[in-house]
Wavefront OBJ file of the C-alpha trace (Angstrom):
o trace
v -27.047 -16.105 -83.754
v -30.846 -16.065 -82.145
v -30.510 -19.656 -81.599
v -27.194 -19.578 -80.037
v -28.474 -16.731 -77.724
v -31.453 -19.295 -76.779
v -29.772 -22.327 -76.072
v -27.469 -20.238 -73.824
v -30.295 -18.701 -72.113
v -31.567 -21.814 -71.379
v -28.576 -23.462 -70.646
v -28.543 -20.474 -67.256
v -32.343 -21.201 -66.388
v -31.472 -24.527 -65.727
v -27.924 -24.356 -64.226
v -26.622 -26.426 -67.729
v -22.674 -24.933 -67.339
v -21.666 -27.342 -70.150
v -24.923 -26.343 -72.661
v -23.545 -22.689 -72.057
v -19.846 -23.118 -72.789
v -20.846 -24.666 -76.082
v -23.191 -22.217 -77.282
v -21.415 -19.204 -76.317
v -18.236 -20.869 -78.173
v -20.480 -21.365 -80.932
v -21.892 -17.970 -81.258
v -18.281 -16.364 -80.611
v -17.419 -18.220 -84.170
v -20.395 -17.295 -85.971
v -19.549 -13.329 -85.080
v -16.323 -13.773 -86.140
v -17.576 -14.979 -89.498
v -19.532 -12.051 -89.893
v -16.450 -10.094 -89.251
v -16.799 -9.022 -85.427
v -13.536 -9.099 -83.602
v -13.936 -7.108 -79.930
v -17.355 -9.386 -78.649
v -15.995 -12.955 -80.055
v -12.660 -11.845 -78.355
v -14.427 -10.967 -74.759
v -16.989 -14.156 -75.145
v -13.432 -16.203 -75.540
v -11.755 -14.559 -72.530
v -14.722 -14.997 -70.228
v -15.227 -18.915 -70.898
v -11.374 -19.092 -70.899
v -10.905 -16.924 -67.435
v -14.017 -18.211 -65.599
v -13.280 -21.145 -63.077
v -15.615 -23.218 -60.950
v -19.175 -24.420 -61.988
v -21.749 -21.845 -62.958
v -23.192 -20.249 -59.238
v -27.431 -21.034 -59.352
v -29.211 -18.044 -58.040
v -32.411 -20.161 -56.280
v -30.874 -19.757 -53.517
v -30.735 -15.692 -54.099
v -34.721 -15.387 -55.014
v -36.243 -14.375 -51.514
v -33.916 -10.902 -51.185
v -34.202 -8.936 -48.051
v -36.781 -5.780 -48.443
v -36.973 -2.373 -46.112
v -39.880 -2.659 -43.993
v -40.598 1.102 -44.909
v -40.195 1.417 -48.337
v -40.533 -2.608 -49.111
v -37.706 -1.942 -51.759
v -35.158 -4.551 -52.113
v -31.968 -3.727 -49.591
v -29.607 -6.252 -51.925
v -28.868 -6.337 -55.533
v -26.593 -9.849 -56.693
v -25.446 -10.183 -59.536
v -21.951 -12.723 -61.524
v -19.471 -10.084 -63.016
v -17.074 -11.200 -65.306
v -14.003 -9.013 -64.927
v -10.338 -10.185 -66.130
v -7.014 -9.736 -65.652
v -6.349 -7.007 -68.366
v -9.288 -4.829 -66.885
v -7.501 -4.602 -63.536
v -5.022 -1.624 -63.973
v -3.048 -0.220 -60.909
v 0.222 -0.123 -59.524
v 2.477 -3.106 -59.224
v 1.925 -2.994 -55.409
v -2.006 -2.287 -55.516
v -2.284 -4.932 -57.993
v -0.212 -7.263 -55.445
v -2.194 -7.021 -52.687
v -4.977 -7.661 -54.486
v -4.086 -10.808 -55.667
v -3.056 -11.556 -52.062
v -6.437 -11.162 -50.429
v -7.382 -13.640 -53.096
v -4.754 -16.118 -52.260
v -5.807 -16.001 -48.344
v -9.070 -16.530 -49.127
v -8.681 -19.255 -51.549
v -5.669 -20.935 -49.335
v -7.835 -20.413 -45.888
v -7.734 -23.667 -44.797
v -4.364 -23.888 -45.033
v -3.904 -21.268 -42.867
v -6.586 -22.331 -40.308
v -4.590 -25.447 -40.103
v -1.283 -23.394 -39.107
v -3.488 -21.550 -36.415
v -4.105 -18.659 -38.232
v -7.467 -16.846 -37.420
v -9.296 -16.292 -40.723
v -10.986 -12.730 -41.583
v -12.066 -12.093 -45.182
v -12.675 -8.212 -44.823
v -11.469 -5.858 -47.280
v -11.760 -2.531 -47.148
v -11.101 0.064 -50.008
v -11.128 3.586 -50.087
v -9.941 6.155 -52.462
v -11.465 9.362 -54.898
v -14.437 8.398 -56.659
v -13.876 6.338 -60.148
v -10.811 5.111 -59.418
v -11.998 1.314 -58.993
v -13.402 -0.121 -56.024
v -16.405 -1.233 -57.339
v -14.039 -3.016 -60.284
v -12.043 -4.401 -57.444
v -15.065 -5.811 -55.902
v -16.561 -7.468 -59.495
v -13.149 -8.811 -60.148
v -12.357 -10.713 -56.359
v -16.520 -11.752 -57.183
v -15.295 -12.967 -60.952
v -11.746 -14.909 -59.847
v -13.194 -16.724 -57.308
v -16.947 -17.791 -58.257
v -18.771 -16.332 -55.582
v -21.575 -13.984 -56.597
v -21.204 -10.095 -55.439
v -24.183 -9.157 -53.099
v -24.277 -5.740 -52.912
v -26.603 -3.529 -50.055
v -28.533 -0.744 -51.825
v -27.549 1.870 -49.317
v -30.542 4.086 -50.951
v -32.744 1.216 -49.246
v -31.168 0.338 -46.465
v -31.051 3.703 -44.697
v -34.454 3.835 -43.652
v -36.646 6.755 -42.100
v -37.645 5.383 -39.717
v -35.215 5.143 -36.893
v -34.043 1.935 -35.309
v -35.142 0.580 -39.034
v -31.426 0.887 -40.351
v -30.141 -1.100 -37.823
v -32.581 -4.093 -38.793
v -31.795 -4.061 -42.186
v -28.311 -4.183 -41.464
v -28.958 -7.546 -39.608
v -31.079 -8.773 -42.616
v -28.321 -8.108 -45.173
v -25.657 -10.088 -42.925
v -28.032 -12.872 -41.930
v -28.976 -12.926 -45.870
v -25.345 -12.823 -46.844
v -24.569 -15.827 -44.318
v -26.538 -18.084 -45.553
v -24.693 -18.479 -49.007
v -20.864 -18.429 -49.804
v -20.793 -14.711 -51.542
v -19.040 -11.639 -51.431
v -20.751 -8.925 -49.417
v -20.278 -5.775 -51.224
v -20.870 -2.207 -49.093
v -20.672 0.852 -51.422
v -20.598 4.103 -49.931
v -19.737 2.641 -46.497
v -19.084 5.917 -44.890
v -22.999 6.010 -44.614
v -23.431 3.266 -42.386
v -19.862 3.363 -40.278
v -19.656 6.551 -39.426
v -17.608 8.157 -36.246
v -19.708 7.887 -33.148
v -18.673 11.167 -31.427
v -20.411 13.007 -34.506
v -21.781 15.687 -32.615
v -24.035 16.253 -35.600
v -25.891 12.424 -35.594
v -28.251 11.056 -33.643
v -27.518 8.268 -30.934
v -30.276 5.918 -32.638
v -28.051 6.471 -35.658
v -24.941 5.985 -33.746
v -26.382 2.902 -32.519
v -26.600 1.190 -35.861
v -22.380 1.697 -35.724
v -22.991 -0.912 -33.261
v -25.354 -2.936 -35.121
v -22.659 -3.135 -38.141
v -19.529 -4.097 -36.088
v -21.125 -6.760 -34.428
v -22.421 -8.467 -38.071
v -18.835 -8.048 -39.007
v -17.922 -9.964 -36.228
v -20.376 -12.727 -36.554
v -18.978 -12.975 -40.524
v -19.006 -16.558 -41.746
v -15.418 -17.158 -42.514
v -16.302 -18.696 -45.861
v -17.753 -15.709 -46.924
v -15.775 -12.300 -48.023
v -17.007 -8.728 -46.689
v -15.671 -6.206 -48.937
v -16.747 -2.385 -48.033
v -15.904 0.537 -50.408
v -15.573 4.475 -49.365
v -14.675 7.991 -50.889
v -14.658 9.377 -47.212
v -12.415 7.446 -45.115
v -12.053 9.989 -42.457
v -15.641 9.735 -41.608
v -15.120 5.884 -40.694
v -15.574 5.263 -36.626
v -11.987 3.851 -35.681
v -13.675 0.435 -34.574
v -14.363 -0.561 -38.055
v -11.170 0.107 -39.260
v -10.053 -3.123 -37.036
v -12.924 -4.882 -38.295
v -10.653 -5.097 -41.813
v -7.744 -7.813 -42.006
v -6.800 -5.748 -45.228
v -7.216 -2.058 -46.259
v -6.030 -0.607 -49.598
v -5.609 2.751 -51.160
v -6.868 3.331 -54.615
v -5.781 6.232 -56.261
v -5.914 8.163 -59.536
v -3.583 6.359 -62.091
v 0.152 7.236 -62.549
v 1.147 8.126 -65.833
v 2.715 4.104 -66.808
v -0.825 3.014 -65.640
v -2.990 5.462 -67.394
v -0.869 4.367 -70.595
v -2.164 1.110 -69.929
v -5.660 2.457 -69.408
v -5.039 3.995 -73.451
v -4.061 0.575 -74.432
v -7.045 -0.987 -73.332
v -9.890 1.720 -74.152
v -8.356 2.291 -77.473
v -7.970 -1.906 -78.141
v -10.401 -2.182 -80.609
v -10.985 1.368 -81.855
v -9.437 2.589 -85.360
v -6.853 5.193 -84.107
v -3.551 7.063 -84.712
v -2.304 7.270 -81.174
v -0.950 4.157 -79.766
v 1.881 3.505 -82.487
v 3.331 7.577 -82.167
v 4.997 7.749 -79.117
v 4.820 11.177 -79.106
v 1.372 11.591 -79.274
v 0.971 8.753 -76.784
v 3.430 11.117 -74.449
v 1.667 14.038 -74.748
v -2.114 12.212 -73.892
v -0.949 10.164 -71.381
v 0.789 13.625 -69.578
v -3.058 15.094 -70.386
v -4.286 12.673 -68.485
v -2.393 13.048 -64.936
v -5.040 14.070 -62.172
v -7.839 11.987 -63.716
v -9.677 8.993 -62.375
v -10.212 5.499 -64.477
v -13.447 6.718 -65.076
v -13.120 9.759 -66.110
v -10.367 8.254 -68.804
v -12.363 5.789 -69.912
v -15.735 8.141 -70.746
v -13.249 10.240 -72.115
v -11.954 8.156 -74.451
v -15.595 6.579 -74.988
v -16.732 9.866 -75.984
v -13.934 10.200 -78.416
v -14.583 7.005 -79.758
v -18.388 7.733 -80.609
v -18.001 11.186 -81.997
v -15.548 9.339 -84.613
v -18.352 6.768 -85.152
v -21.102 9.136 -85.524
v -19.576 11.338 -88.413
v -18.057 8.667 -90.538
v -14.405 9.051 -89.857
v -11.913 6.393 -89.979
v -9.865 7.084 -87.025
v -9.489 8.366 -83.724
v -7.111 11.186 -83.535
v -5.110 12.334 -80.988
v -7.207 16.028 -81.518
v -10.630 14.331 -80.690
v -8.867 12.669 -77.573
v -7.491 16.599 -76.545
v -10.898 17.683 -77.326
v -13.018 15.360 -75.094
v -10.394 16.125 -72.434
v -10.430 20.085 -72.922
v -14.258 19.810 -72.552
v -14.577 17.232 -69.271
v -12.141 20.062 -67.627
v -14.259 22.873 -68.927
v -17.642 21.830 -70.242
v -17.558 24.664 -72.924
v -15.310 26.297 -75.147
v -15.345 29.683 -74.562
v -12.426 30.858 -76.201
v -11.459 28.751 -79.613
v -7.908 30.614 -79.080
v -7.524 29.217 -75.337
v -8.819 25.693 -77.135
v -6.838 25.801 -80.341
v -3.339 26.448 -77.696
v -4.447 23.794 -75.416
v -4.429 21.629 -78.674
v -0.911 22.834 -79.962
v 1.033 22.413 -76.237
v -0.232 18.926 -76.507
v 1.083 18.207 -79.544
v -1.933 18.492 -82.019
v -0.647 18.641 -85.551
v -2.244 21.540 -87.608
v -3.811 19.435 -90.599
v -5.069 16.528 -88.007
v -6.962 19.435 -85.802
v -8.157 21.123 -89.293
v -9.290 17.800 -90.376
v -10.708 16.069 -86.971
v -12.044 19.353 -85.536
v -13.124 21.705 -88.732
v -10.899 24.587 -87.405
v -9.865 26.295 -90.597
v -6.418 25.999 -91.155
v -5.802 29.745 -91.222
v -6.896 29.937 -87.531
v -4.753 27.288 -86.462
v -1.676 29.071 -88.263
v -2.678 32.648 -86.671
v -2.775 31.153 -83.093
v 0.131 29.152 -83.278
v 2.129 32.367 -84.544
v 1.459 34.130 -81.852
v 2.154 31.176 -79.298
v 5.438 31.071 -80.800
v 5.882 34.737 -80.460
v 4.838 34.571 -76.453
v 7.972 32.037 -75.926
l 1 2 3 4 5 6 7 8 9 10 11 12 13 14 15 16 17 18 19 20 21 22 23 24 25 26 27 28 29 30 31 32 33 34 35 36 37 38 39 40 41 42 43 44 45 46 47 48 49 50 51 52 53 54 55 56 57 58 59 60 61 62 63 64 65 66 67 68 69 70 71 72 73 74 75 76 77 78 79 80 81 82 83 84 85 86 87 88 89 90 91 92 93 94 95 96 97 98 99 100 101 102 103 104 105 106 107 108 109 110 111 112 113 114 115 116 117 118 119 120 121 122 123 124 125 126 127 128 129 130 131 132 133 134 135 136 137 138 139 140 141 142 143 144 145 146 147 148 149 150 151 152 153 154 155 156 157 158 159 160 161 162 163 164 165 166 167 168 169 170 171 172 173 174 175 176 177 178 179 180 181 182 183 184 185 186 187 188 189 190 191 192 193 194 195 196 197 198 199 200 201 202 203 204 205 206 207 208 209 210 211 212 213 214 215 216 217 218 219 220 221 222 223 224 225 226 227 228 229 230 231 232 233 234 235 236 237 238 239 240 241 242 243 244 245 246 247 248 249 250 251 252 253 254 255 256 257 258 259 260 261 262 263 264 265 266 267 268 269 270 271 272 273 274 275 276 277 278 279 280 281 282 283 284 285 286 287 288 289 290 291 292 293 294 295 296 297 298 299 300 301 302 303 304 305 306 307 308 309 310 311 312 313 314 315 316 317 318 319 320 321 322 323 324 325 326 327 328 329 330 331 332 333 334 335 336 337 338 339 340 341 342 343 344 345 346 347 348 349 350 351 352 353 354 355 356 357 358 359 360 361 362 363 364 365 366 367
């Protein structure tokens, strides 16, 4: 496996596409011999999914610093995101793969007179995938993701935030990339805020104007919890905005399918347990399902039992909402609504039987 490993690294260090294919194939069968299924399965579906020739990052090595702080303003990096880790609705995932499309079909549309503008902008509550969004648009079509280190790029010193703007744009144009701006509400903020400064106000300026100068081989994707801070100007700078919200209850039982793929459970193949999660889950974000889940998965790991319940799913959940358990009573009827059967919460959780029995007595008495 170490040599496979070095042959691939060196295969990258020298921009050897083929060298890497073959070793990575290789080492994908020799962990399947040794009885790994999950990693040979993702190490299949990235050589499989990935198109184009491998990106060289020479052209990367000189990033952009803050004068201030001399930290680096740009992290880039190649995701590898596929289709199956993309879950939102039908229409979400439609317009994604639509911004795609126009970008990869541009000059056909240049040559039916169609001005070309590769903005995106996505906005939504936190965790519920923009970042993804941006890895996976980076991952279908080859270019790497440049993304600004806002923590860097807002400087101290004023009229310094402005400049650093211009260095990320005039760094970002002189490769075919994605430009990726997290957090944008930091940067393009309303310009009647009574509460800013106008040197602050004047970097609004600063940022419209590198969107305007965008190469049109290039793709500017920006990325915001707090859309109602955003000056109206930018909003126009975007030929397509999208709406990312928590999951629906069909697309958070994808979510199960997916976090629970390779884990040892009871869950996915009893619909009524599947019901009763998936309704558990309503109101949370992608990320919060898929560290809940995580957690569940490790706790399993960690004290030797062979599956995942539906009880240690509950459990994780109950907790994320509350961060304690106060009252085992509240807990144990949080458990039964859901569905929790007495000998799987005994068995999963250590609640003594009798407890379960006395609490669900007098839940049945309530009714």
């Amino acid at each position: 496996m170490y040599t496979e490993l070095l042959k691939i690294i060196e295969g990258g260090l020298v921009g050897d596409k083929e060298k890497i294919s073959n070793y990575s194939a290789i080492l994908a069968d020799n962990l399947e011999k040794q009885g790994e299924v999950a990693l040979p399965k993702k190490i299949r579906a990235v050589l499989s999914k990935k198109k184009g020739t491998l990106t060289s990052l020479d052209g990367f090595s000189t990033q952009p610093v803050d004068a201030e702080s001399r930290m680096n303003i740009v992290e880039i990096s190649t995701p590898q995101i596929i289709d199956s880790q993309i879950v939102f609705s039908k229409y979400v995932e439609e317009e994604i793969t639509g911004f795609i499309e126009y970008y990869k079909q541009r000059d056909s549309l240049l040559k039916a007179g169609l001005e070309i503008s590769n903005s995106l902008l996505l906005y939504g509550p936190p965790g519920c995938g923009k970042t993804t969004v941006a890895q996976y648009i980076s991952s279908i079509t080859g270019l790497p993701l440049v993304t600004a280190r806002l923590d860097g790029l807002v400087s101290s010193l004023l009229g310094s935030t402005a400049k650093n703007i211009r260095k990320i744009f005039d760094y970002a144009s002189k490769r075919e990339c994605i430009l990726f701006l997290d957090e944008f509400d930091v940067i393009a903020k309303l310009r009647d805020d009574k509460n800013e400064l106008g040197e602050l106000k004047r970097v609004v300026n600063s940022l419209i104007q590198n969107i305007d100068g965008m190469n049109e081989n290039n793709i500017l994707i920006a990325a915001t919890n707090h859309h109602e801070l955003l000056d109206p100007a930018i909003w126009r700078r975007f030929s397509k905005v999208i709406t990312l919200e928590k999951p629906k209850k069909e697309e958070i039982g994808k979510l199960l399918n997916i976090f629970l793929e390779n884990a040892s459970e009871d869950i996915l193949n009893n619909n009524k347990k599947t019901e009763k999660i998936e309704n558990a889950f309503v109101g949370f974000s992608h990320s919060d399902i898929k560290t809940i889940i995580n957690n569940a998965i490790k706790k399993s790991i960690i004290y030797e039992r062979n599956l995942v319940t539906s009880s240690d799913v509950l459990r994780e959940i109950y907790f994320h909402q509350n961060h304690s358990i106060d009252s085992e009573d509240d807990f144990i009827n949080y458990l039964l609504r859901n569905n929790a059967p007495h000998r799987e919460i005994n068995e999963s959780l250590g609640i003594p039987l009798r407890k379960i029995q006395a609490v669900s007595k007098n839940q049945t008495s309530e009714r």
